[in-house]
Residue, then its C-alpha position, 0 to 999 in steps of 0.5 A: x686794471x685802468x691802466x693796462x686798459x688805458x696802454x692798450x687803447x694808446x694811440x687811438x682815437x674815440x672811435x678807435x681810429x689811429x690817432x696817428x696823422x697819416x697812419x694807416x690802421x693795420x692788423x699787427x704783424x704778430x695778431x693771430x686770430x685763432x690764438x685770439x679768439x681762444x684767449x676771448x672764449x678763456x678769458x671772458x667765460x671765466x665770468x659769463x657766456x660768449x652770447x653776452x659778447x655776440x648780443x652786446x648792443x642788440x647785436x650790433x657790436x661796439x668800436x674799439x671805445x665802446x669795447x675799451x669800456x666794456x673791458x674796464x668794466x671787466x676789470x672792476x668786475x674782478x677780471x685779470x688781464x695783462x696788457x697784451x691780452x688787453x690788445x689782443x681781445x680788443x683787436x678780436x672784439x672790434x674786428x669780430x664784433x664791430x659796429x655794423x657796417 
């Protein structure tokens, strides 16, 4: 639970930034979006719809912390996740669901 998430989020920031010094924040070479956002649409509607993902915060998304938090709370709610899947619907949700720019 608390610890994939925790995995998953290492090396970044509070605001989701790399927490590397001079380290560029890349998509990772092996990211799919297609494959990610049907993981998130599989994953997250197990226990709600996607509106509640496209609503979160009025609508004005969250950073990859904010979005870290969301997915522990998943977990305590009973949701099943590994590690990587954890990465993967992160990466989806801060690039799809970001905060407003």
């Amino acid at each position: 639970g608390r610890i994939a998430v925790k995995e998953a989020m290492k090396g970044t920031n509070s605001d989701g930034s790399s927490a590397k010094p001079g380290a560029v924040d890349k998509p990772e070479d092996t990211y799919d979006d297609a494959a990610a956002e049907e993981l998130v649409r599989t994953k997250c509607t197990e226990c709600h719809e996607l509106d509640d993902i496209e609503n979160y915060n009025d609508g004005e998304g969250a950073d990859r912390a904010t979005w870290g938090k969301v997915i522990v709370d998943m977990v305590e709610e009973g949701g099943e996740y590994t590690a990587e899947e954890i990465k993967i619907m992160l990466e989806w949700l801060v690039r799809h669901h970001g905060p407003a720019k």
